[in-house]
C-alpha positions as CSV (number, residue, x, y, z in Angstrom):
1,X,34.5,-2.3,16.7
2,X,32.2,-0.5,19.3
3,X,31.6,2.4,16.9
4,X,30.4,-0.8,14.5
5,X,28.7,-2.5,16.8
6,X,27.2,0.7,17.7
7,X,25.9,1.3,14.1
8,X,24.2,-2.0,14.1
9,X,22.5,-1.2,17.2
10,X,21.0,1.8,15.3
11,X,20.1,0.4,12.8
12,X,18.6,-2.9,14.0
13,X,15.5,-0.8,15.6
14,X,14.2,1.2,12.5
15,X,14.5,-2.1,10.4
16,X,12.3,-3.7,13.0
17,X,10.0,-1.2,12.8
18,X,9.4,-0.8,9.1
19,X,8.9,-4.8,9.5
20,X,6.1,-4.4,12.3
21,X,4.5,-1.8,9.7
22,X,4.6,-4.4,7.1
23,X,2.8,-6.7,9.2
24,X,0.4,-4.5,10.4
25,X,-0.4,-3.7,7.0
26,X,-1.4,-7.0,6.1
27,X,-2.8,-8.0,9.4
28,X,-4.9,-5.1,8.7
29,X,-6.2,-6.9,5.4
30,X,-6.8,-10.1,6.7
31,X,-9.3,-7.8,9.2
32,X,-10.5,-6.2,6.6
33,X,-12.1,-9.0,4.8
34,X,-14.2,-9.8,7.3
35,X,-15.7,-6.4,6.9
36,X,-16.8,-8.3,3.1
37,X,-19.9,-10.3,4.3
38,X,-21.3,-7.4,6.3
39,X,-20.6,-4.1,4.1
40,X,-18.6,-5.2,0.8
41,X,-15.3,-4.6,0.1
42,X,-16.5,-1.1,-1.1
43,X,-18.0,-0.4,2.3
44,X,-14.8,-1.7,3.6
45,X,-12.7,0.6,2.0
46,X,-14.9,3.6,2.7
47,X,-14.7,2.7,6.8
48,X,-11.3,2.1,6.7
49,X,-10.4,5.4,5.2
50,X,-12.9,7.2,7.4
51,X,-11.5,5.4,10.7
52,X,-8.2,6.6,9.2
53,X,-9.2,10.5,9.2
54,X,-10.5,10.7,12.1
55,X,-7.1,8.9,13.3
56,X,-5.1,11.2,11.8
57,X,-6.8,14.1,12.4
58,X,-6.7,14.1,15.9
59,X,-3.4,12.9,15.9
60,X,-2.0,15.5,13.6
61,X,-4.6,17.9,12.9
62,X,-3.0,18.4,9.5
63,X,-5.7,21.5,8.7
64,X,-2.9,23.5,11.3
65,X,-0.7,26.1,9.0
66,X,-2.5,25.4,5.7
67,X,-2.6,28.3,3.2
68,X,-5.7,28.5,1.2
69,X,-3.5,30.0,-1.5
70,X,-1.9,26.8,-2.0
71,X,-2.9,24.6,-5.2
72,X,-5.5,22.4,-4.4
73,X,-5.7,20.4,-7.2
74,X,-2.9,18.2,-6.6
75,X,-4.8,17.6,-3.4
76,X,-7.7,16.7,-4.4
77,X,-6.0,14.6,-7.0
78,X,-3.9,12.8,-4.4
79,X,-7.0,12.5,-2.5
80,X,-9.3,10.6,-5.1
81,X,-6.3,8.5,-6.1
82,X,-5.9,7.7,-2.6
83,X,-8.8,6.5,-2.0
84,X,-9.5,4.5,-5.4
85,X,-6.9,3.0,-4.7
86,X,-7.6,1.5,-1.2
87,X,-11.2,0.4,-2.9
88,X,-9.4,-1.6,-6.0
89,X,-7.5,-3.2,-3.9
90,X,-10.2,-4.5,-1.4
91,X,-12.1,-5.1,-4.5
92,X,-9.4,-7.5,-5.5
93,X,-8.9,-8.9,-2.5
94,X,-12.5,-10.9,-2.7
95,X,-11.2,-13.3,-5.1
96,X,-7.3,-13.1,-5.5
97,X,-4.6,-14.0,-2.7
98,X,-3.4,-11.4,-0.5
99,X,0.4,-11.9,-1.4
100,X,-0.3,-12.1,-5.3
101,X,-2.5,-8.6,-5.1
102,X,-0.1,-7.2,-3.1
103,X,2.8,-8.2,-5.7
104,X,0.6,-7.8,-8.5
105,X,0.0,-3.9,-7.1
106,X,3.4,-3.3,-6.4
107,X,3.9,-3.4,-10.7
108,X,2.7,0.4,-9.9
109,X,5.4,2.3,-7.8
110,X,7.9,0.0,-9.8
111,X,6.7,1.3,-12.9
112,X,6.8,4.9,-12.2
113,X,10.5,4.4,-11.0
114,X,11.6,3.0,-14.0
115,X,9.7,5.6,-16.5
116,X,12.1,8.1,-14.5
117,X,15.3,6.1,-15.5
118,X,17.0,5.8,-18.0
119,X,19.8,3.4,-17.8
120,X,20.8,0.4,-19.4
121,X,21.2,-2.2,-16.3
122,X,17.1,-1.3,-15.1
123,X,15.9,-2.7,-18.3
124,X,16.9,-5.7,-16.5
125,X,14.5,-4.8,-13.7
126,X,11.9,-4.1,-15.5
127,X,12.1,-7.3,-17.7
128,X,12.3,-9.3,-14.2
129,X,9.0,-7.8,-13.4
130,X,7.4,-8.1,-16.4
131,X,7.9,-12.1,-16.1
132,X,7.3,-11.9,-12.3
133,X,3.9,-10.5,-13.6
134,X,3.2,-12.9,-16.5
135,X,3.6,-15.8,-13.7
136,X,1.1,-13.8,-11.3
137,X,-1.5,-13.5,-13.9
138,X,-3.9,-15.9,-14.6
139,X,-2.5,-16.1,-18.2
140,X,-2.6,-20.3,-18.7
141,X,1.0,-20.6,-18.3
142,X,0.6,-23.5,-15.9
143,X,0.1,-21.9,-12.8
144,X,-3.1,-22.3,-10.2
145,X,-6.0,-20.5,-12.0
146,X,-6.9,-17.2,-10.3
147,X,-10.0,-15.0,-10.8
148,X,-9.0,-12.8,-13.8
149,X,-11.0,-10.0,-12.9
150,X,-9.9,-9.8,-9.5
151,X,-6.1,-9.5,-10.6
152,X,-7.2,-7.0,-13.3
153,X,-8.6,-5.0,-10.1
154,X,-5.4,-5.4,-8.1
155,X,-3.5,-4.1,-11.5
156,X,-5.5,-1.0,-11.6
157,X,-5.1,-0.6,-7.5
158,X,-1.1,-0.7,-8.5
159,X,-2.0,2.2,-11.5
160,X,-3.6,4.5,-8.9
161,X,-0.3,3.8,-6.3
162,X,1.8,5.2,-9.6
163,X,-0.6,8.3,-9.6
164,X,-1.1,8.2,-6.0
165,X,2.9,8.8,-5.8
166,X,3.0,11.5,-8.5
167,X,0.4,13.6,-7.1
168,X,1.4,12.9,-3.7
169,X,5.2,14.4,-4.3
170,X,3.1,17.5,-5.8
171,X,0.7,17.7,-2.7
172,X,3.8,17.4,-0.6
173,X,5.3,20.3,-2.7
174,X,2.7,22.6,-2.3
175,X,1.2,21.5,1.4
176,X,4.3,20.3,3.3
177,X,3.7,17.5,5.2
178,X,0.4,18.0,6.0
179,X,-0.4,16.8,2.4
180,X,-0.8,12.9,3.9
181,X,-3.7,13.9,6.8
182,X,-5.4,16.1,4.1
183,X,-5.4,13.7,1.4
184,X,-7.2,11.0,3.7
185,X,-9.5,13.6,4.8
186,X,-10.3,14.4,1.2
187,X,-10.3,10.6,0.6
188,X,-13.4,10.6,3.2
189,X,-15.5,12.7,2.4
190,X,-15.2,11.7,-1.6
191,X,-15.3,8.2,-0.8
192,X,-17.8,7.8,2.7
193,X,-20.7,9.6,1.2
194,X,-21.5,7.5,-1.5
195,X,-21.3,4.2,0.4
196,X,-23.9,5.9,3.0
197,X,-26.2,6.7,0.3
198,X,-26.0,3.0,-0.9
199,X,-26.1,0.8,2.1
200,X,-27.7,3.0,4.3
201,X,-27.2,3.0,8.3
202,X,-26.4,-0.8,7.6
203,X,-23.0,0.5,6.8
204,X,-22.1,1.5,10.1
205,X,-23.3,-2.3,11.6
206,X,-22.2,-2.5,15.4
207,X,-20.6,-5.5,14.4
208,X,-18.4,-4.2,11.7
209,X,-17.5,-0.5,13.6
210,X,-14.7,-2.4,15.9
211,X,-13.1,-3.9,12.5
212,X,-13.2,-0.5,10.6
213,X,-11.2,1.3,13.8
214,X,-8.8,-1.6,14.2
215,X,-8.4,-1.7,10.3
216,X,-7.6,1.8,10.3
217,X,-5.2,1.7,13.0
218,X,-3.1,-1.4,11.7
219,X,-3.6,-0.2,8.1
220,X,-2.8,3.1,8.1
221,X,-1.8,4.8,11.0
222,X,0.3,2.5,12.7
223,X,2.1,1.3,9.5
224,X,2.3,5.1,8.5
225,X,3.8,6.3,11.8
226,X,6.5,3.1,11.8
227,X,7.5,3.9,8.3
228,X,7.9,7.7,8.3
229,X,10.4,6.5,12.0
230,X,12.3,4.0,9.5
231,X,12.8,6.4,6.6
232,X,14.1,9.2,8.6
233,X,16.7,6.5,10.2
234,X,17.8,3.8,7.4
235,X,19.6,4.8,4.4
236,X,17.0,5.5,1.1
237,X,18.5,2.1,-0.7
238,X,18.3,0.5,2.5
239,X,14.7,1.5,3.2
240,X,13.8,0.7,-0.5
241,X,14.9,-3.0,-0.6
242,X,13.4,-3.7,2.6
243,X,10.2,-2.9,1.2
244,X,10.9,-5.1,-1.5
245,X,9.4,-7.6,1.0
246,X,6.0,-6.6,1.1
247,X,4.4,-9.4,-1.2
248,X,6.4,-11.8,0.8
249,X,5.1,-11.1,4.1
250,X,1.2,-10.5,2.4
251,X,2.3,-14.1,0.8
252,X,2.9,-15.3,4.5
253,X,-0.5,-13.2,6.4
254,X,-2.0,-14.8,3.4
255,X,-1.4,-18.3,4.6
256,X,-1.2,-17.9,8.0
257,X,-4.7,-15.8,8.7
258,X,-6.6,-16.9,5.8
259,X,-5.1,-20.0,4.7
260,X,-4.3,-19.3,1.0
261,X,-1.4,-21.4,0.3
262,X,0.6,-20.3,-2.5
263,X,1.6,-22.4,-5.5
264,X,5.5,-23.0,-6.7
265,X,5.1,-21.2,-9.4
266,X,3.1,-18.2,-7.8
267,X,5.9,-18.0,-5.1
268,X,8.3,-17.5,-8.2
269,X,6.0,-15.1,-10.0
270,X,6.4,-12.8,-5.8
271,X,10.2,-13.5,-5.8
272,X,10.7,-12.4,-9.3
273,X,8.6,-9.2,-8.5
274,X,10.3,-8.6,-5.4
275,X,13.8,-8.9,-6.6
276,X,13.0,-6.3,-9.6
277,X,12.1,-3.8,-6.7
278,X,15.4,-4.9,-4.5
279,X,17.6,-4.7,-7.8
280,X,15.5,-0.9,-8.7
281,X,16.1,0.2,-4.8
282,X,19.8,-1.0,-4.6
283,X,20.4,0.5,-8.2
284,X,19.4,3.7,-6.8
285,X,16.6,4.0,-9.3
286,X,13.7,3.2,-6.5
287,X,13.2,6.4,-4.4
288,X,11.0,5.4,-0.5
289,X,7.1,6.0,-0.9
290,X,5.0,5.3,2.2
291,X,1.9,4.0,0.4
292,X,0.1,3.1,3.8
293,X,-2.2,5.8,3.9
């Protein structure tokens, strides 16, 4: 009984965590749209992930033990993916629900979980998400319209997570784990460059610096630091199905900070979503990805 009790105990604290990182995530949204009216959701995207480098990189300094003779390709491919990704998704977020691009995004991991299987009972998985996604989309099946383009946006954000994952196991492969700090580094100065050359000094606003540095704490380096805790302490199916939960608790930051009350029908299209990625992780075909960065 105490051994039990004991095991609960241990477990009880990285579950709590890899909630807080959940919520951080999406609190870290709802601050990031504010960004919108002063810089664009591009502009956004480009200070979150610079905020983010500069975060990590005194944190970890993940430059310490690389080997030039490494491939870099991978890198620089997990890099740009990275940080299209992280734009797309901000793009999206201008005109769709928080909780339906985040579930609508989350048809990306899924998908590159289920190309790897090849058993009879995902199929099921698969079809659950494919009608979780024809209820998100704005597709005239009777659900509240939403702006087509902006879910198309938050469809390609979930593509780039599929390659973001790919490349990001082959970064980790050749770079250890200093793949993550390097691939937001590279994510910066691909990304950052551009958005100075279009908007000028207006980009770094006094008023929209504080957002960027709490957007990159709450978006990325806090959630990232919570989660890599949780997945070295809960079991992988464990760890998968909780994050099963992420369009749930976007759903809920949605409605709470922004006020974007979901529909019947949309909450079905998130519940339908989420319980193809419980069924995947519990199935054993869903393997834990930290997308935070």
């Amino acid at each position: 009984m105490a051994r039990s009790q004991a095991g609960a105990k241990a477990l009880l604290i990285p579950i709590l965590g890899l909630l807080a990182a959940m919520a951080s995530f999406q609190l870290g949204a709802s601050f990031a749209k504010r960004m919108f009216p002063m810089v664009g959701a591009p502009g956004a995207a480009a200070l979150r992930i610079l905020a983010s480098a500069i975060m990590l990189a005194m944190a970890r300094r993940p430059w310490r033990g690389l080997s030039a003779k490494g491939p870099w390709g991978p890198l620089l491919a997990y890099g740009v993916t990275l940080g299209t990704m992280n734009t797309l998704f901000y793009m999206s977020l201008r005109t769709v629900p928080l909780g339906i691009a985040v579930a609508i995004e989350f048809i990306g991991p899924l998908g590159v979980a289920m190309a790897a299987s090849r058993r009879p009972m995902d199929l099921v998985w698969v079809a659950l998400a494919g009608g979780g996604l024809l209820l998100l989309l704005p597709l005239g099946l009777g659900g509240p319209r939403i702006d087509l383009g902006g879910a198309l946006l938050a469809l390609a954000a979930g593509g780039c997570w599929a390659l973001y994952i790919v490349f990001g196991r082959r970064a980790g492969q050749a770079h250890g784990s200093n793949a993550a700090g390097l691939g937001v580094i590279i994510a910066a100065l691909i990304f950052v460059p551009p958005q100075i050359v279009i908007q000028g000094a207006s980009l770094f606003t006094p008023r929209a610096i504080p957002l960027a540095l709490v957007v990159g704490l709450l978006s990325s380096a806090l959630p990232y630091s919570l989660e890599m805790f949780a997945l070295t302490r809960l079991p992988a199916r464990l760890f998968g199905t909780m994050m099963s939960l992420e369009p749930a608790v976007g759903a809920l930051a949605g409605a709470t900070l922004m006020g974007q009350v979901l529909a019947p029908v949309q909450w079905g299209g998130l519940l339908a979503v989420m319980g193809a990625s419980a069924g995947a992780a519990l199935s054993g075909a869903v393997h834990p990805e930290t997308p935070t960065e």
